[in-house]
C-alpha positions in Angstrom: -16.8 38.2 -33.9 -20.8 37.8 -34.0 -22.4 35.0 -36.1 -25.8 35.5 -36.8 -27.3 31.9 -37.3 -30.2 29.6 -36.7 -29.0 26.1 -35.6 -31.8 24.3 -38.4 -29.8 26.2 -41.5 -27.8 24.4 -43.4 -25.6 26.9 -44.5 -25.1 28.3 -41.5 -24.2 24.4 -40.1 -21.4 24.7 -42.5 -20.0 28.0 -41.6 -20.4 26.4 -38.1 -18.7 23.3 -38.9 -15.4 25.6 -40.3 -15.0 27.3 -37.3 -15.1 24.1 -35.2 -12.1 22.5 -37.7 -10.4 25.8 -37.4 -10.6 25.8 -33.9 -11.9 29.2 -33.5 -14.8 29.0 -31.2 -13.2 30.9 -28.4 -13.2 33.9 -30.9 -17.3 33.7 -32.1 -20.0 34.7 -30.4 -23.3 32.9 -31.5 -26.2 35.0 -31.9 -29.4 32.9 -32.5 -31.4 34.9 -35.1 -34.7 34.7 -36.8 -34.4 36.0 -40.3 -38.3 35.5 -41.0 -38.6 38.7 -37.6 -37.3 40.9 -39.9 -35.1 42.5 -36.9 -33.8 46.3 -37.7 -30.8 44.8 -35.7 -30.0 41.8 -38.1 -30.8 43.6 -41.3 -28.3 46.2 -40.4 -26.0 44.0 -40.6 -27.1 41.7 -44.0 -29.9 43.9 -45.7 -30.6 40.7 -47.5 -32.1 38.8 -44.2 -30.6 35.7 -45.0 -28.4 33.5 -42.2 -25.7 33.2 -41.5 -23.9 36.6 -41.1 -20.5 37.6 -39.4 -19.5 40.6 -37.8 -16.1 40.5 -37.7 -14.0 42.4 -34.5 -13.6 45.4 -36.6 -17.3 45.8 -37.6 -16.9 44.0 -40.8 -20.7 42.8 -41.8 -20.1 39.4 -44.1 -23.3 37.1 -45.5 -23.4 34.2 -47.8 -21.4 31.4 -46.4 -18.6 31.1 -49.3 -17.4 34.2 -48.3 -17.8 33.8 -44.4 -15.9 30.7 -45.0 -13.2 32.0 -47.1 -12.3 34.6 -44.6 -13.0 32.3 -41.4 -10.5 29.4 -43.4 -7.8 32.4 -43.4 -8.0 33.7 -39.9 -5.0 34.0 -38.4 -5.4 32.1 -35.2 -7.1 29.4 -37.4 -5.6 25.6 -36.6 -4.5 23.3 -39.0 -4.1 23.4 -42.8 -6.4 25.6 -45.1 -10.0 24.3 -46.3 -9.9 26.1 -49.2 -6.5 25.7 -51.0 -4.8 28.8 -52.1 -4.0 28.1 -56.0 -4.2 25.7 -58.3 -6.4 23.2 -59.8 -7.1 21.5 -56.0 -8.8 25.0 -55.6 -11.2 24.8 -58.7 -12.2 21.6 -57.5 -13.2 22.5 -53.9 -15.1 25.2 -55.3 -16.7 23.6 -57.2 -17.6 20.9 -54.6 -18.9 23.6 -52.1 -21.0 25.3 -54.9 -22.5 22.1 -55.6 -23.1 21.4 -52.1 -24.6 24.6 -51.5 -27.1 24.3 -54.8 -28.3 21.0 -53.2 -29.4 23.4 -49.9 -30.8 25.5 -52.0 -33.2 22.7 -53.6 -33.9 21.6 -50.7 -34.7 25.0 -49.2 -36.7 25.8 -52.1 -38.6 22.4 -51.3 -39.5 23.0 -47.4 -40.6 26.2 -48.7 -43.1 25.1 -51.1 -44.2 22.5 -49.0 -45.4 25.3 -46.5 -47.1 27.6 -48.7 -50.9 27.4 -48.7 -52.3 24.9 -51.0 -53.5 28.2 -53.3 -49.8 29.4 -53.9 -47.8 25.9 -54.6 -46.8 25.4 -58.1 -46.4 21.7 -59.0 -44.3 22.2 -62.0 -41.9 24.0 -60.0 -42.0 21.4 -57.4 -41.6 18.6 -59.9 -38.5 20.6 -61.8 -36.9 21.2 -58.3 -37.1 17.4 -57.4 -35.7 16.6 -60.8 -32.7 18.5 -59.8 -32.6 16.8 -57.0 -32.4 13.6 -58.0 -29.9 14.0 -61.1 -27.9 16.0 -58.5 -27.7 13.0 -55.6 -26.8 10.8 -59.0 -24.1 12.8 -60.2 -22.5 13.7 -56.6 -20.7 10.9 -55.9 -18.6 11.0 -58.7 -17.3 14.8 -57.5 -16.8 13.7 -54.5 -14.3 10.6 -55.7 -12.3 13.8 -57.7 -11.8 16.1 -54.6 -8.3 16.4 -53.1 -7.7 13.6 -50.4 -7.9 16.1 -47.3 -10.8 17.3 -45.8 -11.7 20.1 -47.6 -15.0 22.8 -47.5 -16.5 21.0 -50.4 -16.7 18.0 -48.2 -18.0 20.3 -45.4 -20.9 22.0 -48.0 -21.7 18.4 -49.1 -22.0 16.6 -46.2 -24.3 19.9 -44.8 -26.8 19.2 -47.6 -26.8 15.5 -47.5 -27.6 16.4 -43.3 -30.3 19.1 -44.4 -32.4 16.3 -46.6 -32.1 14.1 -43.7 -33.4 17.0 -41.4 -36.1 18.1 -44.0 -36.9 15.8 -46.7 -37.0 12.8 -44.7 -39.3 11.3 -47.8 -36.4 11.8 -50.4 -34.9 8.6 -49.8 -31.6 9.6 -51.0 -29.4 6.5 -49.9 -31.1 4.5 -52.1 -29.3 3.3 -54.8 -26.6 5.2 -54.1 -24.6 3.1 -51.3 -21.1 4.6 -52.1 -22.3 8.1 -51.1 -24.4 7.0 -48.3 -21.2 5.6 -46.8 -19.0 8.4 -47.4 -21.6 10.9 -45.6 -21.7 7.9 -43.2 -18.1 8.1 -42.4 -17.8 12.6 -42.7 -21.2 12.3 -40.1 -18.7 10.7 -37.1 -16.3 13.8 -37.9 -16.5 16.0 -33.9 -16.9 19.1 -36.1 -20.2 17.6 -38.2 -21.2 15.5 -35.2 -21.3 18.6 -33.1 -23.1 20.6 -35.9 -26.2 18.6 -36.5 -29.4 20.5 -36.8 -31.9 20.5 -34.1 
């Protein structure tokens, strides 16, 4: 299998950080990719230009990290218990958690992005709105965390990828404070070998 990826996206850290839990790194081959290059090669494969993307070994083209992870999680020479559980409410709730997890790269994507743009083409409303979000999001996320099921689990994964991306990116969003419970639950999923070994560069 091929995974298209740039080491700095979060969403590609989590798909990333799967395939390290699920011990399937003998069967990926990383392909460090560019999506602002607008490569015929990579948009072949996700017209979208957005990273990550898998080719799977029968030519299978996924993008958008929920589903990358959902079929990664069910390999069959995946290790270890299932990420995402099969049924049940445990289910709704990890989905939940990684959609929330994944809205919080999304703000913070949004951010980086703004913050790039020529002075001509920012829009401070939006930038104001998307911090808002932010915030109320960091505030609320402890308590989803506190309902996940025990094990480690791809919300956990998404979460602890966002928390990682405003560390990377927003360095000025002090998100810790006030919030000590949640900065010492991403304190303690940070030593995990699979996050560890993820970090972005």
């Amino acid at each position: 299998m091929k995974l298209y990826h740039s080491p700095a996206s979060p969403y590609a850290r989590k798909v990333r950080t799967l395939i390290a839990e699920k011990d399937l790194t003998r069967l990926i081959e990383d392909v460090p990719t560019d999506p602002y290059a607008n490569s015929a090669k990579f948009l072949s494969v996700n017209p979208l230009g957005k990273i990550p993307a898998l080719v799977t070994d029968d030519g299978l083209a996924l993008f958008d990290s929920p589903v990358i992870c959902a079929y990664l999680d069910a390999h069959s020479e995946g290790k270890g218990e299932a990420l995402l559980p099969a049924s049940g409410r445990d289910r709704w709730l990890v989905m939940r958690g990684e959609a929330l997890g994944d809205g919080l790269m999304d703000l913070g994507l949004y951010l980086i992005t703004e913050k790039r743009k020529p002075d001509g083409e920012k829009s401070p409303t939006l930038t104001a709105r998307r911090r808002d979000q932010v915030e109320q999001t960091l505030d609320a996320l402890f308590s989803f965390v506190n309902e996940l099921p025990p094990a480690f689990n791809l919300a956990h994964i998404s979460i602890a990828c966002a928390l990682g991306y405003f560390d990377f990116r927003h360095a000025e969003i002090d998100w810790r404070n006030g919030r000590g419970e949640l900065a010492a639950w991403y304190s303690d999923m940070s030593n995990r070998s699979s996050l560890a070994a993820t970090a972005p560069i």
